[in-house]
mmCIF file of the N, C-alpha and C atoms, coordinates in Angstrom:
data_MODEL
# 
_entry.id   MODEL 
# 
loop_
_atom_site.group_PDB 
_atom_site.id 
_atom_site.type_symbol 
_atom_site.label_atom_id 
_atom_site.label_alt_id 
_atom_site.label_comp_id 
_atom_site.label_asym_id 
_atom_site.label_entity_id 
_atom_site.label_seq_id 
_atom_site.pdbx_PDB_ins_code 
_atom_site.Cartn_x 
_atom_site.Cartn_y 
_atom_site.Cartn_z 
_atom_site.occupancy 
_atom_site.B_iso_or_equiv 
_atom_site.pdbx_formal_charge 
_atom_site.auth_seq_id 
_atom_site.auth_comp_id 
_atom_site.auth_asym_id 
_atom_site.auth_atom_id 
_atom_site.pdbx_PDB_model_num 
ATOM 1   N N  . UNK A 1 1  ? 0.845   -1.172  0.000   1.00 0.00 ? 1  UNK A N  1 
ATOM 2   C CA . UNK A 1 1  ? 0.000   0.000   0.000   1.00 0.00 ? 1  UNK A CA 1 
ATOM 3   C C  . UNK A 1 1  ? 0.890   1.234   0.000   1.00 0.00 ? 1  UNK A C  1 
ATOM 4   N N  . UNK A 1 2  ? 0.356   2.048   -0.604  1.00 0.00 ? 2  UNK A N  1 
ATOM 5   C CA . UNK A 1 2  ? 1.353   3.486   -0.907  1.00 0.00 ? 2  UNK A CA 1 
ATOM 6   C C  . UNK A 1 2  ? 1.217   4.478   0.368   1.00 0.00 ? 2  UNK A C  1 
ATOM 7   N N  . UNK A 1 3  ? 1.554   5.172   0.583   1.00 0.00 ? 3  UNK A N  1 
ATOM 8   C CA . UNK A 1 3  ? 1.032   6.315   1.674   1.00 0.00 ? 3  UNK A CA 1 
ATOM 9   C C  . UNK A 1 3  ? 1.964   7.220   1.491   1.00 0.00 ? 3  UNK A C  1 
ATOM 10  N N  . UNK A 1 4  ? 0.476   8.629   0.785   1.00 0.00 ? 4  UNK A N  1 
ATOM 11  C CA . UNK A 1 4  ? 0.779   9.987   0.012   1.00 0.00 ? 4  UNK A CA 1 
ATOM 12  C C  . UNK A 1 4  ? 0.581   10.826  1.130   1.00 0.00 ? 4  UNK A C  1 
ATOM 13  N N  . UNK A 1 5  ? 0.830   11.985  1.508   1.00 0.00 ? 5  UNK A N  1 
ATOM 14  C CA . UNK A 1 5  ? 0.205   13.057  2.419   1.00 0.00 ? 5  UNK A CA 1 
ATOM 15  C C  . UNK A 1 5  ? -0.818  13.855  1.345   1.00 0.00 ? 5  UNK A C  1 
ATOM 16  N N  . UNK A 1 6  ? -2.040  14.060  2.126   1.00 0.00 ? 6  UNK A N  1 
ATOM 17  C CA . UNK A 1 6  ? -3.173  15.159  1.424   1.00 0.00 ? 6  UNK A CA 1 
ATOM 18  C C  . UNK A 1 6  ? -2.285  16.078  0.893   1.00 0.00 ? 6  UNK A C  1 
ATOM 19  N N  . UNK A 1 7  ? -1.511  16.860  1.332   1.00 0.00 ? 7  UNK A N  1 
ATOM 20  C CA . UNK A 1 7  ? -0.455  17.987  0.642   1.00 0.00 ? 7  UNK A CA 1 
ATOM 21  C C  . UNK A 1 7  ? -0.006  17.765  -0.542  1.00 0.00 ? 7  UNK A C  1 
ATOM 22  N N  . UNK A 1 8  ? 0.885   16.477  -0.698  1.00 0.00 ? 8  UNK A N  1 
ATOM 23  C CA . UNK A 1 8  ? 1.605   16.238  -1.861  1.00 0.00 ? 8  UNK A CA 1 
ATOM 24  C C  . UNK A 1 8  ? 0.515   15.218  -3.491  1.00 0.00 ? 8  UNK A C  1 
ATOM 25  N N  . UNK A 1 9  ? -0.660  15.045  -2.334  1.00 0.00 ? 9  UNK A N  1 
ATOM 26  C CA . UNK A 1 9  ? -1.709  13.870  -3.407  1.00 0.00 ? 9  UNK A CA 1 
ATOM 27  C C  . UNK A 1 9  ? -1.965  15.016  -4.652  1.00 0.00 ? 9  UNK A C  1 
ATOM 28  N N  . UNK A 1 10 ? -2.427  15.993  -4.446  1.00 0.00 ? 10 UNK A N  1 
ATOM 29  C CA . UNK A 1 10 ? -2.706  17.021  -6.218  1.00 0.00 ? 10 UNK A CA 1 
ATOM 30  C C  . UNK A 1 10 ? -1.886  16.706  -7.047  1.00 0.00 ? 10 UNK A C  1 
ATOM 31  N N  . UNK A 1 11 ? -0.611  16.921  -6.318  1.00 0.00 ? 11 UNK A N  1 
ATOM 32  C CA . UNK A 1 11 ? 0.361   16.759  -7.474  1.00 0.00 ? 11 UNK A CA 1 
ATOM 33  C C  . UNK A 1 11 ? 1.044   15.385  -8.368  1.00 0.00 ? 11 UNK A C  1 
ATOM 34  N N  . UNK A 1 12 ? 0.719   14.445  -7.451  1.00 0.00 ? 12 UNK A N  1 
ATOM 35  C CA . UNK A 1 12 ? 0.868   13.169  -7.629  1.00 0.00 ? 12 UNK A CA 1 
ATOM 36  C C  . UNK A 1 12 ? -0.459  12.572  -8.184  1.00 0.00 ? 12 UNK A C  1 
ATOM 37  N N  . UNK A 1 13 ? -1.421  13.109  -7.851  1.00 0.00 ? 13 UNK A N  1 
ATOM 38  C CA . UNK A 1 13 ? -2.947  12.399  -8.785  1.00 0.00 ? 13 UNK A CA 1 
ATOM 39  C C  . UNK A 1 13 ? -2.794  11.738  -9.606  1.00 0.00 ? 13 UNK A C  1 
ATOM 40  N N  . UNK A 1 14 ? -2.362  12.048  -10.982 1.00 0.00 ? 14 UNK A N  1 
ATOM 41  C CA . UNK A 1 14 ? -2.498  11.472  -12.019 1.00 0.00 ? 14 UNK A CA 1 
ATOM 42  C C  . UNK A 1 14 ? -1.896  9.599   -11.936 1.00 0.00 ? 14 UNK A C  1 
ATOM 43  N N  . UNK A 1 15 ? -0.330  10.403  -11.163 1.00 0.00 ? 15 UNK A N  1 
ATOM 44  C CA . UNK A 1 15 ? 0.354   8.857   -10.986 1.00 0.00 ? 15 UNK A CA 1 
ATOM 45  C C  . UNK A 1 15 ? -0.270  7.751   -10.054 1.00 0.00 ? 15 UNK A C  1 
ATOM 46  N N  . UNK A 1 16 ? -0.929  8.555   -8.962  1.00 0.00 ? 16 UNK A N  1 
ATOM 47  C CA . UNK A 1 16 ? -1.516  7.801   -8.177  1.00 0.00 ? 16 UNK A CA 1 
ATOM 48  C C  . UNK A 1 16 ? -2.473  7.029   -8.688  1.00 0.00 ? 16 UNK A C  1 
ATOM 49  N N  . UNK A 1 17 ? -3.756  8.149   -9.766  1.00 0.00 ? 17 UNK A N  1 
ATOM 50  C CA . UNK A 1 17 ? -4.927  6.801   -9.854  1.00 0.00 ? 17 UNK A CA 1 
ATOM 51  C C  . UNK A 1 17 ? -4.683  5.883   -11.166 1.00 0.00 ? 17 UNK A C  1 
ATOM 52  N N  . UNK A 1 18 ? -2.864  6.318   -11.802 1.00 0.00 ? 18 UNK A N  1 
ATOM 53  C CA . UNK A 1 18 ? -2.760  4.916   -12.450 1.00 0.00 ? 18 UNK A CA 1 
ATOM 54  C C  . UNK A 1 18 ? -2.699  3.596   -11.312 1.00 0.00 ? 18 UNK A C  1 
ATOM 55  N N  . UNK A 1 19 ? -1.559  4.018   -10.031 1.00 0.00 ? 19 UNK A N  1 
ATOM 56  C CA . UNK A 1 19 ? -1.270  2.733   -9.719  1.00 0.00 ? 19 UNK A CA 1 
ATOM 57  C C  . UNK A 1 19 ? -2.779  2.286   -9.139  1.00 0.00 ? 19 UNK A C  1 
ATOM 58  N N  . UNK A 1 20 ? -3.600  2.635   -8.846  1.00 0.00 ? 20 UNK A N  1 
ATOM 59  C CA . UNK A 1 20 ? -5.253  2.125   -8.576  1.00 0.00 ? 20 UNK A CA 1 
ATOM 60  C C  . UNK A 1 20 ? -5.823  1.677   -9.293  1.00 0.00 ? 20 UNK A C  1 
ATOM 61  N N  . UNK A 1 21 ? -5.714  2.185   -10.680 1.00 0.00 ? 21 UNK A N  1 
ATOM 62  C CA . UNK A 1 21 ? -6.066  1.257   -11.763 1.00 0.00 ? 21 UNK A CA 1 
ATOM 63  C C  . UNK A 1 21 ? -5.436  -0.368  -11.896 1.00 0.00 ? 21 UNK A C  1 
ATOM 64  N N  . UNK A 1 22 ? -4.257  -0.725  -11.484 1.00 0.00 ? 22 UNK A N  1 
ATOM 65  C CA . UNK A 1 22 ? -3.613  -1.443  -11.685 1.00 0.00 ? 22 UNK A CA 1 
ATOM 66  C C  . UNK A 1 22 ? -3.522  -2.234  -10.201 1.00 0.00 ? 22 UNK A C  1 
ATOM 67  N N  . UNK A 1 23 ? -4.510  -1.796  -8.992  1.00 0.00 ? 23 UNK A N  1 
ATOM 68  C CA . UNK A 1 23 ? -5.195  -2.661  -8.369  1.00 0.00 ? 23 UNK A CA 1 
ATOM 69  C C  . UNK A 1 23 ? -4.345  -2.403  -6.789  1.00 0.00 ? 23 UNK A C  1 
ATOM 70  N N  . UNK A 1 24 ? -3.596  -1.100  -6.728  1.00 0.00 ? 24 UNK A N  1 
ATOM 71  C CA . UNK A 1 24 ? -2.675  -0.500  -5.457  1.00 0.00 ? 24 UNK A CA 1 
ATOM 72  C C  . UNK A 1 24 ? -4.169  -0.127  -4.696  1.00 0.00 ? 24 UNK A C  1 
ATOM 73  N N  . UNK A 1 25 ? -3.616  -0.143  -3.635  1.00 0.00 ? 25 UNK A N  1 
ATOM 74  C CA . UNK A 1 25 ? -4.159  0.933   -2.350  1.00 0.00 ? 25 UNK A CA 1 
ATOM 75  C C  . UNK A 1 25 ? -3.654  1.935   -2.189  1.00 0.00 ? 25 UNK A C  1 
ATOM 76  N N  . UNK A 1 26 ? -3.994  2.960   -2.334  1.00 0.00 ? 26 UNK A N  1 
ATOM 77  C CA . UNK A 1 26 ? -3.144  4.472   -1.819  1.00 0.00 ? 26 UNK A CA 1 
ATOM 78  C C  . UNK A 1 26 ? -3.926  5.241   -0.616  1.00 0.00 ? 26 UNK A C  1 
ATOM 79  N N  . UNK A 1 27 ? -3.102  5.309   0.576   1.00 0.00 ? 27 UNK A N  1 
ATOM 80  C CA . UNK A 1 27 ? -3.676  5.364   2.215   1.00 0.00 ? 27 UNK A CA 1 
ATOM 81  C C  . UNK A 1 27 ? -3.364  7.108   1.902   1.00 0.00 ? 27 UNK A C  1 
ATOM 82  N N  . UNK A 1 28 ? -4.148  8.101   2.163   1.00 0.00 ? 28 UNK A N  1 
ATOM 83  C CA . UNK A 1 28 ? -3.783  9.419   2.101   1.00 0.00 ? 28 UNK A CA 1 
ATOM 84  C C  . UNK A 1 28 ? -3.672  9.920   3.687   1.00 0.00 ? 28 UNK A C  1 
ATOM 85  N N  . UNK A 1 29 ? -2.441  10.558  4.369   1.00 0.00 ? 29 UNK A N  1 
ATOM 86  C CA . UNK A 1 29 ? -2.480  10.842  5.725   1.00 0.00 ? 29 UNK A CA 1 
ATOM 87  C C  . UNK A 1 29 ? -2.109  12.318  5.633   1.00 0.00 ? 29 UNK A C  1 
ATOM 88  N N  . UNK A 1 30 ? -2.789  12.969  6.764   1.00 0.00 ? 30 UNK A N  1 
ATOM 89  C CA . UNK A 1 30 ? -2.567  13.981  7.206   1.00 0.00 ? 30 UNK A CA 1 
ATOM 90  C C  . UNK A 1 30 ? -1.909  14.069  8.647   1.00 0.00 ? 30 UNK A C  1 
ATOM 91  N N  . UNK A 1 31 ? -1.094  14.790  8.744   1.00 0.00 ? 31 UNK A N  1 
ATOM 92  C CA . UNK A 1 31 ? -0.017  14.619  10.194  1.00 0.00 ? 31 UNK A CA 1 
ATOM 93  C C  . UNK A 1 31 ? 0.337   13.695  10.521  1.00 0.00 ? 31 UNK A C  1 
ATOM 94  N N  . UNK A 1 32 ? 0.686   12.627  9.798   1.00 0.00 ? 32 UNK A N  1 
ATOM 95  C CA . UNK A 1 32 ? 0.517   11.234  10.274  1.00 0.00 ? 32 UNK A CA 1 
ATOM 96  C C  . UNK A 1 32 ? -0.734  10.319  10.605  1.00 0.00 ? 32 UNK A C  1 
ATOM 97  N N  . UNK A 1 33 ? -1.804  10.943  10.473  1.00 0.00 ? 33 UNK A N  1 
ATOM 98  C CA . UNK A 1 33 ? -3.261  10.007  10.533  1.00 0.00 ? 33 UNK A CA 1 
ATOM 99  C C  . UNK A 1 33 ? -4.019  10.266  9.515   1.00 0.00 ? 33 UNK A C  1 
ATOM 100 N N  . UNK A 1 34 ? -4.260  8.597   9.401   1.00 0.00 ? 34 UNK A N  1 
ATOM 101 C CA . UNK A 1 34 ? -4.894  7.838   8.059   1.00 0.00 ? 34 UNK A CA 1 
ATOM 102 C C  . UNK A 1 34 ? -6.370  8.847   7.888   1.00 0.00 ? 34 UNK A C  1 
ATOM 103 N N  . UNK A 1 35 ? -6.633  9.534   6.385   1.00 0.00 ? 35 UNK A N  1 
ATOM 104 C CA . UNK A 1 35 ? -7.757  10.400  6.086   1.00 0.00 ? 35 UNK A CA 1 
ATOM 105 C C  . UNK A 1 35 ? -8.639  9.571   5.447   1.00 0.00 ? 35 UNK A C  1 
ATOM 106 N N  . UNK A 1 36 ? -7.856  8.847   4.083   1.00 0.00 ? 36 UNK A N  1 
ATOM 107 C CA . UNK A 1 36 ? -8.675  8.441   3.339   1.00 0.00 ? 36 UNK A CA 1 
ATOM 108 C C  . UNK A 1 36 ? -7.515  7.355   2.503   1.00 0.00 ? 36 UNK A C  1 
ATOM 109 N N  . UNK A 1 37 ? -8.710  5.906   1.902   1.00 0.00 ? 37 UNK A N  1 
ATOM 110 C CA . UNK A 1 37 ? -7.701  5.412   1.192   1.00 0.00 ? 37 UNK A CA 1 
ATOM 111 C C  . UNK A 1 37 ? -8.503  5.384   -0.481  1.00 0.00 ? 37 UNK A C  1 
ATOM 112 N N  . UNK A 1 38 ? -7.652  5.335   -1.303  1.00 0.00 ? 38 UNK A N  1 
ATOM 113 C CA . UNK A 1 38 ? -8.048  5.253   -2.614  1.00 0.00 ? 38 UNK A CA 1 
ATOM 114 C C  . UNK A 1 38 ? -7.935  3.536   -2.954  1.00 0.00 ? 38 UNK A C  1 
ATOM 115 N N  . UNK A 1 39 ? -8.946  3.332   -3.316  1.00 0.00 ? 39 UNK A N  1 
ATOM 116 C CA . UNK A 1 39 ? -8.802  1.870   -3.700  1.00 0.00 ? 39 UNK A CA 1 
ATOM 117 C C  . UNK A 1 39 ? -9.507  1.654   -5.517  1.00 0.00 ? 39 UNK A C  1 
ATOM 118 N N  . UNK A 1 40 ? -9.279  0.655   -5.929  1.00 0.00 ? 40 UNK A N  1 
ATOM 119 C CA . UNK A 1 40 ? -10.069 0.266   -7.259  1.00 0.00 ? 40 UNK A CA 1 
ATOM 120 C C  . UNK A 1 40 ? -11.566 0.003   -6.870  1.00 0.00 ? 40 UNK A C  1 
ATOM 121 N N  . UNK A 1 41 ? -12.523 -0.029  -7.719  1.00 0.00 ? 41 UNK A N  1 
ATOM 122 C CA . UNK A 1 41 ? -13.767 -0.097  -7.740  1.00 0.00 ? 41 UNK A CA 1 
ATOM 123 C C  . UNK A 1 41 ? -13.902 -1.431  -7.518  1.00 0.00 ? 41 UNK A C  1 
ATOM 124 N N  . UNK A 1 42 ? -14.662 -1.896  -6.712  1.00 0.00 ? 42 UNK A N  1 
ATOM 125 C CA . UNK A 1 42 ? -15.476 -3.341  -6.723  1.00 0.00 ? 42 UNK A CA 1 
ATOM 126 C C  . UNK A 1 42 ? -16.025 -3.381  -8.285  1.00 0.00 ? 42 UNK A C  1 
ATOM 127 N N  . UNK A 1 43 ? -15.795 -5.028  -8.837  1.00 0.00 ? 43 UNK A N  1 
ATOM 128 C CA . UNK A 1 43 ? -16.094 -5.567  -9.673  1.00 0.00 ? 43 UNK A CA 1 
ATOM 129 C C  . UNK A 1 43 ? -17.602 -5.987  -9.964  1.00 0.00 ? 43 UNK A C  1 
ATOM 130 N N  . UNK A 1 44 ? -18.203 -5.215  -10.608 1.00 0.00 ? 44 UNK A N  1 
ATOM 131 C CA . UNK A 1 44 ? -19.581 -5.475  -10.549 1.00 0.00 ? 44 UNK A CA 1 
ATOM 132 C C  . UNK A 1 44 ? -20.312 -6.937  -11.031 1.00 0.00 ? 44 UNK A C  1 
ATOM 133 N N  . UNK A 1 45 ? -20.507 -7.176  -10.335 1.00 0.00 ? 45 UNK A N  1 
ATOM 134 C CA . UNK A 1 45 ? -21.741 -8.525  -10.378 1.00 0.00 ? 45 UNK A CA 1 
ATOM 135 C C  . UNK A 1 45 ? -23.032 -8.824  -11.167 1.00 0.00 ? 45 UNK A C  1 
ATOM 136 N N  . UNK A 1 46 ? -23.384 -9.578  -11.807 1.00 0.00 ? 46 UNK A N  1 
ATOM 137 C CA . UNK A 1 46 ? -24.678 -9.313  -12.430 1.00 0.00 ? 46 UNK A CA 1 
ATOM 138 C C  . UNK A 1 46 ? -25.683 -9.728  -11.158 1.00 0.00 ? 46 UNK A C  1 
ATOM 139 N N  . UNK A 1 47 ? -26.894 -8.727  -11.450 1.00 0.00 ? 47 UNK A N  1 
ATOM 140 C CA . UNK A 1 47 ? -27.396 -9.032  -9.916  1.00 0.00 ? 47 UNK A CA 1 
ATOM 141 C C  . UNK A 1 47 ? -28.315 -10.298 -9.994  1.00 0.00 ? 47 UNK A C  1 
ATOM 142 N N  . UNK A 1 48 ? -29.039 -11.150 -9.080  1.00 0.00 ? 48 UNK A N  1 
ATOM 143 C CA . UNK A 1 48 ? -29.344 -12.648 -9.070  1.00 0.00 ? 48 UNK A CA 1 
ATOM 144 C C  . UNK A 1 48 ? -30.419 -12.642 -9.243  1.00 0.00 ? 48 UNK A C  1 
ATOM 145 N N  . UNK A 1 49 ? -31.311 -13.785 -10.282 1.00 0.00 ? 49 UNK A N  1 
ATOM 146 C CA . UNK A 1 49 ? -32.176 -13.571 -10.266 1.00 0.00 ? 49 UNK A CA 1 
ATOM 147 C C  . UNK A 1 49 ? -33.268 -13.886 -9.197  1.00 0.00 ? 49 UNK A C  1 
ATOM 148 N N  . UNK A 1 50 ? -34.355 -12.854 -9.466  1.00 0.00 ? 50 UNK A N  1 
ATOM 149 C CA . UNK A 1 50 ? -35.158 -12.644 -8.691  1.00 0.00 ? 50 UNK A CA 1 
ATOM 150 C C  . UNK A 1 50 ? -35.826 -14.004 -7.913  1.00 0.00 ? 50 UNK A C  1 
ATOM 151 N N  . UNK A 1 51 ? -36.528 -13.735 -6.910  1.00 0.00 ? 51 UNK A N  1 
ATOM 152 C CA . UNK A 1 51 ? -36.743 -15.719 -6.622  1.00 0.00 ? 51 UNK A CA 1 
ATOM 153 C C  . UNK A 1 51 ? -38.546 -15.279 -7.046  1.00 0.00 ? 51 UNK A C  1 
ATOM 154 N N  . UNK A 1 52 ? -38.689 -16.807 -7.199  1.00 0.00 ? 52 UNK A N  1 
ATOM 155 C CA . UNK A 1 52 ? -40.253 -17.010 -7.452  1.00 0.00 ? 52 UNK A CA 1 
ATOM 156 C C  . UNK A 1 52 ? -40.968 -17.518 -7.015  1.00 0.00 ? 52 UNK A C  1 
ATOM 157 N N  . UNK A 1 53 ? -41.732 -16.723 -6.769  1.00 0.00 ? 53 UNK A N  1 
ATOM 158 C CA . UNK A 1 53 ? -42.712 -17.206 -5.600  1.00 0.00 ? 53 UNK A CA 1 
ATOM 159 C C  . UNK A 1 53 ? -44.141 -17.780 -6.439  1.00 0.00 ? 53 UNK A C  1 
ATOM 160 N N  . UNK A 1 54 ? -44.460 -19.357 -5.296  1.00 0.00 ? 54 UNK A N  1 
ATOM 161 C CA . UNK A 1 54 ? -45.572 -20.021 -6.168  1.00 0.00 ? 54 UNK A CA 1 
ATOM 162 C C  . UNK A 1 54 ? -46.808 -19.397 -6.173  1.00 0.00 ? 54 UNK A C  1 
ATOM 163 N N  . UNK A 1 55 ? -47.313 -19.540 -7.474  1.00 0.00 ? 55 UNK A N  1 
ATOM 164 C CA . UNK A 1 55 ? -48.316 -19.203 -7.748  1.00 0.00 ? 55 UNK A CA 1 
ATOM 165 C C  . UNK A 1 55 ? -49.531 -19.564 -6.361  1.00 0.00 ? 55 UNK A C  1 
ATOM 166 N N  . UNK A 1 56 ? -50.701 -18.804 -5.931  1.00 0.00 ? 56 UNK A N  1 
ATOM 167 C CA . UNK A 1 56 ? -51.681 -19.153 -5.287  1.00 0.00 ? 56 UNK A CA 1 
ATOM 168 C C  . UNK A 1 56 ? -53.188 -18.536 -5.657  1.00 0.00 ? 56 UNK A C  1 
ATOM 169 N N  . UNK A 1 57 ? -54.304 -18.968 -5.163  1.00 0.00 ? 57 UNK A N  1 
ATOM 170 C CA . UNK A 1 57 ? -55.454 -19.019 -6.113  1.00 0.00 ? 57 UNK A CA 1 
ATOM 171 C C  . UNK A 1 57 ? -55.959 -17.692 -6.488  1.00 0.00 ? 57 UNK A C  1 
ATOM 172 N N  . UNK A 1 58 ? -55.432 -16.380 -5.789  1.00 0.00 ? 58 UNK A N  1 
ATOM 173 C CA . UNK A 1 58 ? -55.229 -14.897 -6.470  1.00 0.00 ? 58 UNK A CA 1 
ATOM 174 C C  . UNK A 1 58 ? -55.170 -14.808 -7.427  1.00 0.00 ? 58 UNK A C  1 
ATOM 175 N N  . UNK A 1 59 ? -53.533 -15.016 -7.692  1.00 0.00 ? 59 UNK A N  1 
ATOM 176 C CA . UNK A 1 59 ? -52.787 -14.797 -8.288  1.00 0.00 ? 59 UNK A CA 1 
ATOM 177 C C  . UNK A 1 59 ? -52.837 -15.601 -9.894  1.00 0.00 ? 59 UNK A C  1 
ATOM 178 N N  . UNK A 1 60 ? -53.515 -16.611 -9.511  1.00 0.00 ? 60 UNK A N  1 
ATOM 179 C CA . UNK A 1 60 ? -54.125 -17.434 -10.768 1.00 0.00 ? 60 UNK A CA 1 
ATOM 180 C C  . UNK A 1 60 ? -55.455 -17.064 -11.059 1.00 0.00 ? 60 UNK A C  1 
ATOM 181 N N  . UNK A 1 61 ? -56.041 -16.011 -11.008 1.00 0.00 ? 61 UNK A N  1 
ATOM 182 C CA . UNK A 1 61 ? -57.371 -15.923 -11.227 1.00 0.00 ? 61 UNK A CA 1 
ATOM 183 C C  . UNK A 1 61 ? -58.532 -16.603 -10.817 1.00 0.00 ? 61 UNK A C  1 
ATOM 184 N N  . UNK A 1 62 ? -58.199 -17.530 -9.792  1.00 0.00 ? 62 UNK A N  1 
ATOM 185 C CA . UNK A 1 62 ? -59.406 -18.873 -9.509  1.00 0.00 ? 62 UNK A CA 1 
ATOM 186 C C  . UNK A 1 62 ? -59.732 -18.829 -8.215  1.00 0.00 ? 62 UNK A C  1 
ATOM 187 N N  . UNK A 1 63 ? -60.025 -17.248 -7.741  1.00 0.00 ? 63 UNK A N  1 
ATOM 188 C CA . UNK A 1 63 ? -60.379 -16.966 -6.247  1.00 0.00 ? 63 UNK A CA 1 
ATOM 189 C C  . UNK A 1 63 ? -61.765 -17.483 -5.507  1.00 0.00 ? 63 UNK A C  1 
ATOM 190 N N  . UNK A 1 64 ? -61.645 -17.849 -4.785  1.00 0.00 ? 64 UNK A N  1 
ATOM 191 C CA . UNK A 1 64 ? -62.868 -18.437 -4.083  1.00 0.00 ? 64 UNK A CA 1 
ATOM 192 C C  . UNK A 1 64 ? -63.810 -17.485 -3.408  1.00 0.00 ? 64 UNK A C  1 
ATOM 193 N N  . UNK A 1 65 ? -64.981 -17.625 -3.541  1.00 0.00 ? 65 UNK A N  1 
ATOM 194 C CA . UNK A 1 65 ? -65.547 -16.182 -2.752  1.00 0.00 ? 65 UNK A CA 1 
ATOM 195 C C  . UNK A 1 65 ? -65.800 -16.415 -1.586  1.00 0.00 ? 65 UNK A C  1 
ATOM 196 N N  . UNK A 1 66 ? -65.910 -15.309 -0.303  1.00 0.00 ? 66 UNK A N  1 
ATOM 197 C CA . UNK A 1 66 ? -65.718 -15.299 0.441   1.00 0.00 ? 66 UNK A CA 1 
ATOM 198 C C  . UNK A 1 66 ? -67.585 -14.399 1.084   1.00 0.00 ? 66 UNK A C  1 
ATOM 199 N N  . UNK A 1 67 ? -67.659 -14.919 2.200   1.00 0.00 ? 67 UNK A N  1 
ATOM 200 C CA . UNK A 1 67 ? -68.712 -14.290 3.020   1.00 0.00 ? 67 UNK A CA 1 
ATOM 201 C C  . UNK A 1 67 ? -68.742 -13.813 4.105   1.00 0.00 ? 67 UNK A C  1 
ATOM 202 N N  . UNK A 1 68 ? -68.682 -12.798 4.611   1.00 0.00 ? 68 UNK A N  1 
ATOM 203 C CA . UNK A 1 68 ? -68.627 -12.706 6.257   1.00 0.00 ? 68 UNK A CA 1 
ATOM 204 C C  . UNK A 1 68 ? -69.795 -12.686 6.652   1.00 0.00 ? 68 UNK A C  1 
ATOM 205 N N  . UNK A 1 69 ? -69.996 -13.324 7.922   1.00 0.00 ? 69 UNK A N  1 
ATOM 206 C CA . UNK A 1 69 ? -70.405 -13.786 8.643   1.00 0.00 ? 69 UNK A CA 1 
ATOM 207 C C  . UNK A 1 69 ? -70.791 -13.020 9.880   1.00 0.00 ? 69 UNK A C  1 
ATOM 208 N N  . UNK A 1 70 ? -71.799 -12.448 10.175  1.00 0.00 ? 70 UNK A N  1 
ATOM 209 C CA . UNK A 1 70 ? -72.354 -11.822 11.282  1.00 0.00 ? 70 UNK A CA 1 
ATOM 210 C C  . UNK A 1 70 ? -71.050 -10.526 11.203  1.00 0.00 ? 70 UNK A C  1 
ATOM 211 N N  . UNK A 1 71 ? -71.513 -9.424  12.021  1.00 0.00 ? 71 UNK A N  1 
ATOM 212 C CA . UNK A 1 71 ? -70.898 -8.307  12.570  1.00 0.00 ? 71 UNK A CA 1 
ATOM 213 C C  . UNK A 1 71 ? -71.953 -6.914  10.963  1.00 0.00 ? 71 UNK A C  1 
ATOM 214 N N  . UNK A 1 72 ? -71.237 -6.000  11.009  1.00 0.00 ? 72 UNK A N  1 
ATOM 215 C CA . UNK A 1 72 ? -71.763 -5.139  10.080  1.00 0.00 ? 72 UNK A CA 1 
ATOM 216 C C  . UNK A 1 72 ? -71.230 -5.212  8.783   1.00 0.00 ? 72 UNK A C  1 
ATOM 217 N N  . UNK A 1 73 ? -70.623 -6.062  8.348   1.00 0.00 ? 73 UNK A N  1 
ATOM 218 C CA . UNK A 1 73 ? -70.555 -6.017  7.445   1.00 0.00 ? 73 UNK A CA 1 
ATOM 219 C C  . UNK A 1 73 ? -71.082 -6.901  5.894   1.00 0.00 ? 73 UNK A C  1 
# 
């Protein structure tokens, strides 16, 4: 892992986010304590497919009717 000071990172940028491209860590410190680190992007994933849920008698059109039973309604 590299470790730039915030001061000197402007000027070094360019070189820096090659070596990030190429899969470095670069730790940026100020006074000696860790600010920020530059890392490569997480590798994106295709996302999973969705899960499926079984069909029920709604959802299939074949609803049963229903009556209530005493109260006001």
């Amino acid at each position: 892992m590299l470790e730039v000071t915030v001061k000197e990172a402007p000027a070094k940028l360019r070189k820096l986010l090659k070596q990030v491209e190429h899969g470095q860590h670069v730790l940026l410190t100020r006074r000696g304590k860790e600010v920020a680190c530059l890392v490569p992007p997480q590798k994106k994933t295709p996302p999973a497919e969705p899960e499926r849920i079984p069909s029920d008698n709604y959802s299939s059109g074949t609803r049963t009717e229903c009556r209530c039973l005493g109260g006001t309604g």
